[in-house]
ZAMARGU-4260 file (C-alpha; in steps of 0.2 Angstrom, whole numbers, plus 5000, padded with zeros to 4 digits):
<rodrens>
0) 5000/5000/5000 | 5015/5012/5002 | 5023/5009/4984 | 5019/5026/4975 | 5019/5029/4958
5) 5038/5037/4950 | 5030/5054/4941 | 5016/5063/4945 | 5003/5064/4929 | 4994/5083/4935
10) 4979/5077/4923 | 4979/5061/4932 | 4980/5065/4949 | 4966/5076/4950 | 4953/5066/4941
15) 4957/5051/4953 | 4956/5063/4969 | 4941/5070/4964 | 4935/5054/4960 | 4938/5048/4978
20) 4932/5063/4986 | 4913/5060/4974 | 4914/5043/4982 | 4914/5047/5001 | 4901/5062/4997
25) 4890/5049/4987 | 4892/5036/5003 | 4882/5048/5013 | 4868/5052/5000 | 4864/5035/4995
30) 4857/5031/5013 | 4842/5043/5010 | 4829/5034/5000 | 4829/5020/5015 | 4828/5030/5031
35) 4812/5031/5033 | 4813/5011/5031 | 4824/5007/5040 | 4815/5003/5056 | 4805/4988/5045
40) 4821/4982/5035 | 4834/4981/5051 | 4818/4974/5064 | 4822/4989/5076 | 4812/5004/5083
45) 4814/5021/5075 | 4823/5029/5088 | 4837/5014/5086 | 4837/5014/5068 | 4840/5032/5065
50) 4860/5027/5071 | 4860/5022/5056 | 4863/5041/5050 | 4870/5046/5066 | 4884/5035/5068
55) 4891/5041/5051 | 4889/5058/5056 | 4900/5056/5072 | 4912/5045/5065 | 4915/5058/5051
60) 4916/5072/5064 | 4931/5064/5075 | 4941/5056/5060 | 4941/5072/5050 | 4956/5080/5061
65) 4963/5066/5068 | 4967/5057/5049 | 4973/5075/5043 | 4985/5076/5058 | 4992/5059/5054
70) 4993/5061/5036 | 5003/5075/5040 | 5014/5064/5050 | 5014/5048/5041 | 5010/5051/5022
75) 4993/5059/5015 | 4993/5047/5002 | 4994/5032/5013 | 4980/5038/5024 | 4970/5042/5010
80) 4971/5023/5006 | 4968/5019/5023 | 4952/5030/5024 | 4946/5022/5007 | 4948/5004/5013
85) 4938/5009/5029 | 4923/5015/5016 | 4927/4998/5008 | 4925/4987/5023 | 4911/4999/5030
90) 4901/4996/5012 | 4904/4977/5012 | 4896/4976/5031 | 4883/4986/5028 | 4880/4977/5011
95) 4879/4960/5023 | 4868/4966/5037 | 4849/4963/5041 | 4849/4968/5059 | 4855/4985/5069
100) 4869/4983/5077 | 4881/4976/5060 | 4873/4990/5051 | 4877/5003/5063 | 4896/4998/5063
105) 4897/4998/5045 | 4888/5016/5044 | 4903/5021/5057 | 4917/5012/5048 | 4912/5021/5031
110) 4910/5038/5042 | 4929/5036/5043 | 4932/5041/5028 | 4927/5058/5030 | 4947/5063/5030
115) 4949/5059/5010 | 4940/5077/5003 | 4955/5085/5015 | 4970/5073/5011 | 4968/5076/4992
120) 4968/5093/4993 | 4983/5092/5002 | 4991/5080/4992 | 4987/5092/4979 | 4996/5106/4986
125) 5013/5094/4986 | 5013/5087/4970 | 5004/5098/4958 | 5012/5114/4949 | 5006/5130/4956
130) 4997/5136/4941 | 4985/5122/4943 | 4984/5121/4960 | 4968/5134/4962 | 4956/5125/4951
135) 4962/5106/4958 | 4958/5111/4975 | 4941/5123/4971 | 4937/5104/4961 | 4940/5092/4974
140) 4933/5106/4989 | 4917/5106/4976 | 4916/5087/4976 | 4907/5085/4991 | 4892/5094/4985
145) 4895/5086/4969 | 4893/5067/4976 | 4878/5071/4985 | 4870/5080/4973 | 4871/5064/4960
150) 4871/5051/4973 | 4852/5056/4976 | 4845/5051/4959 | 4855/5035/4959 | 4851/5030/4977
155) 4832/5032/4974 | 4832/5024/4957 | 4843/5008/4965 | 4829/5009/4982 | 4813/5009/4969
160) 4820/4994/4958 | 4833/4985/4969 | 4834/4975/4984 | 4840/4987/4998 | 4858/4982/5001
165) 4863/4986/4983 | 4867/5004/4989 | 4879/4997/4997 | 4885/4986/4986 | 4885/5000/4972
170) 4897/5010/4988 | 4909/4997/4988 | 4913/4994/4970 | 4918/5012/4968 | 4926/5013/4986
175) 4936/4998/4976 | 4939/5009/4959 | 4945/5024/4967 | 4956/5013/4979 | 4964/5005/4962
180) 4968/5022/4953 | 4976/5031/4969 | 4988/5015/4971 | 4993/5017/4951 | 4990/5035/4949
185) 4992/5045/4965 | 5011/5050/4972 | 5014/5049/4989 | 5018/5068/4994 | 5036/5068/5004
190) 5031/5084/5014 | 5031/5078/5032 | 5030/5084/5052 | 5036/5068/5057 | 5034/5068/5080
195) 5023/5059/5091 | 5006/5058/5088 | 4994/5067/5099 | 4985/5054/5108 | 4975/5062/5126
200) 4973/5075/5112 | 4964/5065/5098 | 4953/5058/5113 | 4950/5075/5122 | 4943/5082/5104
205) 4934/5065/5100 | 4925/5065/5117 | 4920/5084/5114 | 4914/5084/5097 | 4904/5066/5101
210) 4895/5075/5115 | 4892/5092/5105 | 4885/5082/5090 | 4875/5069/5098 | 4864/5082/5108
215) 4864/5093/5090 | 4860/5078/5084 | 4847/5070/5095 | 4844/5083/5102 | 4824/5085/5095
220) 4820/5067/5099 | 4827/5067/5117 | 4820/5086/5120 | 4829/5102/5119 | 4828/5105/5138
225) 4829/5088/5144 | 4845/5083/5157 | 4854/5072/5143 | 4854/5085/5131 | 4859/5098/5142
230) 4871/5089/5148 | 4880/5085/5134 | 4881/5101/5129 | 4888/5106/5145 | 4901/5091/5146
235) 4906/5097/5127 | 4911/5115/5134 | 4920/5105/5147 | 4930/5093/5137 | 4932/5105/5124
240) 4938/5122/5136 | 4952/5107/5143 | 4955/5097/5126 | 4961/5118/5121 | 4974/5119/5139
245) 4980/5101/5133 | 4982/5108/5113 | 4992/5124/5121 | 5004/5117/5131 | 5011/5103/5122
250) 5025/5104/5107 | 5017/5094/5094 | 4998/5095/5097 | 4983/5088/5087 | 4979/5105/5082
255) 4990/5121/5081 | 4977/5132/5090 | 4990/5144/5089 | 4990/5145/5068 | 4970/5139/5069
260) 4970/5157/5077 | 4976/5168/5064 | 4964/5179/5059 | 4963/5171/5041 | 4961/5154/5046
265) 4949/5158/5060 | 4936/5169/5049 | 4936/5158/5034 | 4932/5141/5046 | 4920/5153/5054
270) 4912/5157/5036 | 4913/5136/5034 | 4901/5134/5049 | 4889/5147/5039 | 4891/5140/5022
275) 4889/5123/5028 | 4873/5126/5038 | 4867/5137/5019 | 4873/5122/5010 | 4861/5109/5020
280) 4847/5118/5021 | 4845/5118/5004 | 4845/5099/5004 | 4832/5098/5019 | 4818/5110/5011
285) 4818/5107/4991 | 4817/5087/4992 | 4803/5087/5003 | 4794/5105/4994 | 4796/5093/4978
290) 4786/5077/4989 | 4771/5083/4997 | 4756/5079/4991 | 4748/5092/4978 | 4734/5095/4991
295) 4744/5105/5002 | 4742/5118/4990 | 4763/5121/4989 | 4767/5102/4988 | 4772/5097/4971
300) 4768/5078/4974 | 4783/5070/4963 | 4794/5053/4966 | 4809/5052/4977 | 4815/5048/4961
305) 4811/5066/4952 | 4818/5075/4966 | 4833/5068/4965 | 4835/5072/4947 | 4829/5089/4949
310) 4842/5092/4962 | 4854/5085/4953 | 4861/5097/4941 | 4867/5105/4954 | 4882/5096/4959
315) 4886/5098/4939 | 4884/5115/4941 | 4895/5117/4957 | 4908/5107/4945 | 4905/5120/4932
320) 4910/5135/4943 | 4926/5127/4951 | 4936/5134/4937 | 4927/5150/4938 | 4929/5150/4956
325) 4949/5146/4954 | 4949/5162/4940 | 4941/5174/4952 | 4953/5167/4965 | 4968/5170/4953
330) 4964/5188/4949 | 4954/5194/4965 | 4961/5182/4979 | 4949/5168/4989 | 4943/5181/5001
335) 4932/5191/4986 | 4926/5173/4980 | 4920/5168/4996 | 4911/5183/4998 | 4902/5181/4980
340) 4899/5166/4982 | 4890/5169/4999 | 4878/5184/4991 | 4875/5170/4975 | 4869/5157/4989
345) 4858/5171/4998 | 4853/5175/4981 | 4846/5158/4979 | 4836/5157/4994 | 4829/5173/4990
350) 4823/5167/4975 | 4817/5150/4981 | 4805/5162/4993 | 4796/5169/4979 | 4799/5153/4964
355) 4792/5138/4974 | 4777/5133/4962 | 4782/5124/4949 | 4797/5111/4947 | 4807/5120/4935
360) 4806/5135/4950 | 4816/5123/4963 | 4829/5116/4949 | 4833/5134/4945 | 4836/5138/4965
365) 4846/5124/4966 | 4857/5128/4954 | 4857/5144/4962 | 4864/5139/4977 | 4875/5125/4969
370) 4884/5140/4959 | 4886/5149/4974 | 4893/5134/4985 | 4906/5129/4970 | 4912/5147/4972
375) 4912/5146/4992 | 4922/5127/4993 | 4935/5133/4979 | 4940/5147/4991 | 4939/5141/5008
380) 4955/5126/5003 | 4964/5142/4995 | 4961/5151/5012 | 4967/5140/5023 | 4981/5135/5013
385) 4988/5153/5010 | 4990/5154/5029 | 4997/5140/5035 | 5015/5130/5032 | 5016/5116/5021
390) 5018/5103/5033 | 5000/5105/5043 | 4991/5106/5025 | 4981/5091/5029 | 4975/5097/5048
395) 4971/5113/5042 | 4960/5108/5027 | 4953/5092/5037 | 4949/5106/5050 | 4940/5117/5039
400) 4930/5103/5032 | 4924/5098/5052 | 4917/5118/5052 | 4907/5113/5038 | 4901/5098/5045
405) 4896/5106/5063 | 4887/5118/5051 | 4876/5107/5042 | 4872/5096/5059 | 4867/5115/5066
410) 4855/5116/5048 | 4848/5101/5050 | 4844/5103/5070 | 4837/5118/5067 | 4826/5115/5050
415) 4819/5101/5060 | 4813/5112/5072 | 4806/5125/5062 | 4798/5112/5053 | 4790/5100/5066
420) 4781/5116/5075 | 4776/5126/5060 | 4764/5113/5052 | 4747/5112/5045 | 4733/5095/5045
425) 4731/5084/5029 | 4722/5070/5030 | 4725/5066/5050 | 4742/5070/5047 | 4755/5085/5054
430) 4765/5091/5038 | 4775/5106/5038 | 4765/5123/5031 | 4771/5133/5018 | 4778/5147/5029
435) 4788/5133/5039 | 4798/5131/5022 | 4800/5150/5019 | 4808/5153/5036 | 4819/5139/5034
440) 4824/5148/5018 | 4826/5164/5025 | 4838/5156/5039 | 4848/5149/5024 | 4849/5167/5016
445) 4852/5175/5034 | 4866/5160/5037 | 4875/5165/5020 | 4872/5183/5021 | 4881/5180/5036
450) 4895/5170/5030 | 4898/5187/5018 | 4900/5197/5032 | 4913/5186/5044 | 4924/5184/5025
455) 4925/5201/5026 | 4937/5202/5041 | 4947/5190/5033 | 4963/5200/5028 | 4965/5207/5011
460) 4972/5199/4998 | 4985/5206/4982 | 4978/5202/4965 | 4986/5186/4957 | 4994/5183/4975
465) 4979/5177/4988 | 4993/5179/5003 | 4984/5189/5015 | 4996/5204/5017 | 4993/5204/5039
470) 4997/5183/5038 | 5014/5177/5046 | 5027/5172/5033 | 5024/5152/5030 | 5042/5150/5022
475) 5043/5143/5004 | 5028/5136/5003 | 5019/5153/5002 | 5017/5154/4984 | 5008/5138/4983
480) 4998/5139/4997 | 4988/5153/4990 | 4985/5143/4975 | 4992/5152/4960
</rodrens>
């Protein structure tokens, strides 16, 4: 697994990362279509089932950081493999479960393979010249939304016609493919920290983010004020407030805080946590706009099947703009293209408020949004990278994309709130109402508008440079790192 290939082929390279990073984004799409039947296919109550989703989330959340840190140490490329082999394995349990608890443990196993979005993009930054660096990394940041956009579609198709397990099946083929291609294409980068791994560390952070997830999480089926939640939340401060002591006072820590700190790293994962909650509130509202029943009055009564497809175009959309996004990013520098592409994803939701009628209305919004999010996730990797050395590349990005996470966990708390209170009565049944939808929409809007204004601290950036002009010197690797 650690024989790497003798010359780097550019071309190559980022067509097999981007590859990679559209099958972990599609692992966690392809669940959808059987959530809902989940509780009858795994012979388990509703409250057990839903793990199902959450164990992926949480798993996801505490590899993230700790993969990027050790690919930083040990190899990205060798990590990389390791995370797809744990989609793999993951895929091939999940494929072979009928009961809870196998199902569970496979939905966690694939969850730890969060970290491969992140180790390309840093891998990217070692091996490919700098002139193609800012649309490689604006197309493998954009993959995420790209995998789940098109994994939809397939997913629902595959649930209608298929047995059930063939999602995961169809998983672990491509976890296979993309695992070939990185062994014969992808270098190993030689950029290293080397050290001792940062082990009370790892655990401090996974304890932390476990309880802050879990009671974002679970926190509407357990009750918002009940002792559990609360709890959690509490005992995530803790851990979290100690996890920060233990990070500053050691030599070789999981995370720097001390260059997660300056001011262009902290505002652009601070915009992550807004774009990411914009991002997913997209996917909670149009889906379910596009299946309500026609009697609603604002329901459009179509398949799971025709969402999916109408939702599709765009992730091609958000491929579309990474090049665009990468341009802008050349001549204007990452700060001004996260800032447009926040007011496009504002934009979209604007829109959506007044176009929900007719299907053509949602497919416009989405691709709306998806235009705005391509912009937003080719600048964030170019951010982050502009500000710190070389050597932390993979922590820093696989940071970053933990932001985006907590944001979409935040959107998804939060839009099922607002859309378990605000409902009306069909046929004996609670649905959410109309306006329910439209405030969920205006969050999005507010969440993004948001994000536009926190990229504005983020220090200014010379044309064709993207290094801030107030970040510390990073040695060599500067030019890189800002992605030109």
């Amino acid at each position: 697994m650690s024989a790497s290939p003798a010359a780097p082929r550019p071309n190559a390279v980022v067509a097999v990362l981007a590859l990679a990073g559209i099958v972990v984004s599609l692992m966690q799409t392809l669940v959808i279509p059987i959530v809902p039947e989940l509780p009858r296919l795994l012979d388990a109550p509703a409250s057990d089932a839903a793990w199902a989703v959450t164990a992926t989330l949480l798993a996801a959340a505490v590899a993230t950081p700790v993969v990027g840190r050790l690919g930083d140490m040990a190899g990205k490329r060798r990590m990389l493999l390791f995370s797809v082999c744990l989609l793999i394995v993951g895929s091939v349990v999940c494929g072979l479960s009928d009961t809870l608890v196998p199902m569970v443990v496979g939905r966690a196993l694939q969850g730890l393979s969060a970290a491969v979005i992140p180790l390309g993009i840093s891998i990217m930054r070692d091996e490919l010249p700098a002139e193609r660096l800012a649309g490689a990394t604006a197309l493998m940041s954009a993959s995420l939304g790209v995998g789940g956009a098109l994994g939809l579609p397939i997913a629902a198709l595959i649930a209608d016609n298929m047995d059930w397990h063939m999602l995961f099946w169809l998983s672990g083929a491509l976890g296979a493919v993309a695992l070939v291609l990185v062994l014969i294409l992808v270098p190993e980068s030689a950029v290293r920290t080397g050290g001792r791994f940062d082990v009370l560390g790892g655990l401090g952070m996974a304890a932390g983010l476990v309880c802050l997830l879990l009671a974002i999480s679970k926190g509407a089926d357990w009750g918002w004020g009940s002792g559990t939640t609360l709890g959690l939340f509490a005992a995530a401060v803790v851990v979290l407030l100690v996890w920060g002591w233990w990070e500053l006072r050691i030599p070789q820590p999981l995370v720097d805080l001390r260059t997660t700190a300056r001011r262009q790293v902290l505002f652009t994962n601070l915009a992550s946590i807004a774009v990411g909650f914009s991002m997913f509130a997209m996917s909670l509202v149009l889906p379910q706009l596009l299946q309500l029943p026609e009697a609603t009055g604002y329901g459009l009564g179509r398949s799971l099947l025709t969402a999916g497809l109408v939702m599709a175009p765009s992730g091609l959309v958000m491929m579309a703009f990474a090049p665009v996004s990468a341009k802008v990013s050349r001549t204007r520098g990452p700060k001004v293209t996260l800032m447009i592409g926040a007011l496009i994803v504002a934009s979209g939701y604007g829109l959506n408020i007044v176009l929900m009628s007719e299907v053509w209305h949602l497919a416009l919004v989405s691709c709306v949004i998806g235009a705005g999010i391509g912009f937003t996730y080719g600048a964030m990797p170019a951010l982050i990278m502009g500000a710190v050395p070389a050597s932390e590349t993979a922590a820093a990005n696989s940071l970053n994309t933990l932001m985006r996470s907590i944001g979409t966990s935040v959107a998804s708390a939060i839009a099922g709130v607002i859309l378990a209170q605000m409902t009306v009565s069909l046929g004996g049944f609670a649905l959410p109402s109309e306006n329910a939808f439209k405030v969920v929409m205006a969050i999005g809007a507010g969440a993004a508008l948001l994000a536009f204004v926190i990229a504005s601290f983020i220090p200014r950036h010379r044309a064709g440079t993207g290094v801030a002009h107030s970040a510390p010197a990073v040695g060599a690797e500067a030019p890189a790192a800002s992605a030109h």
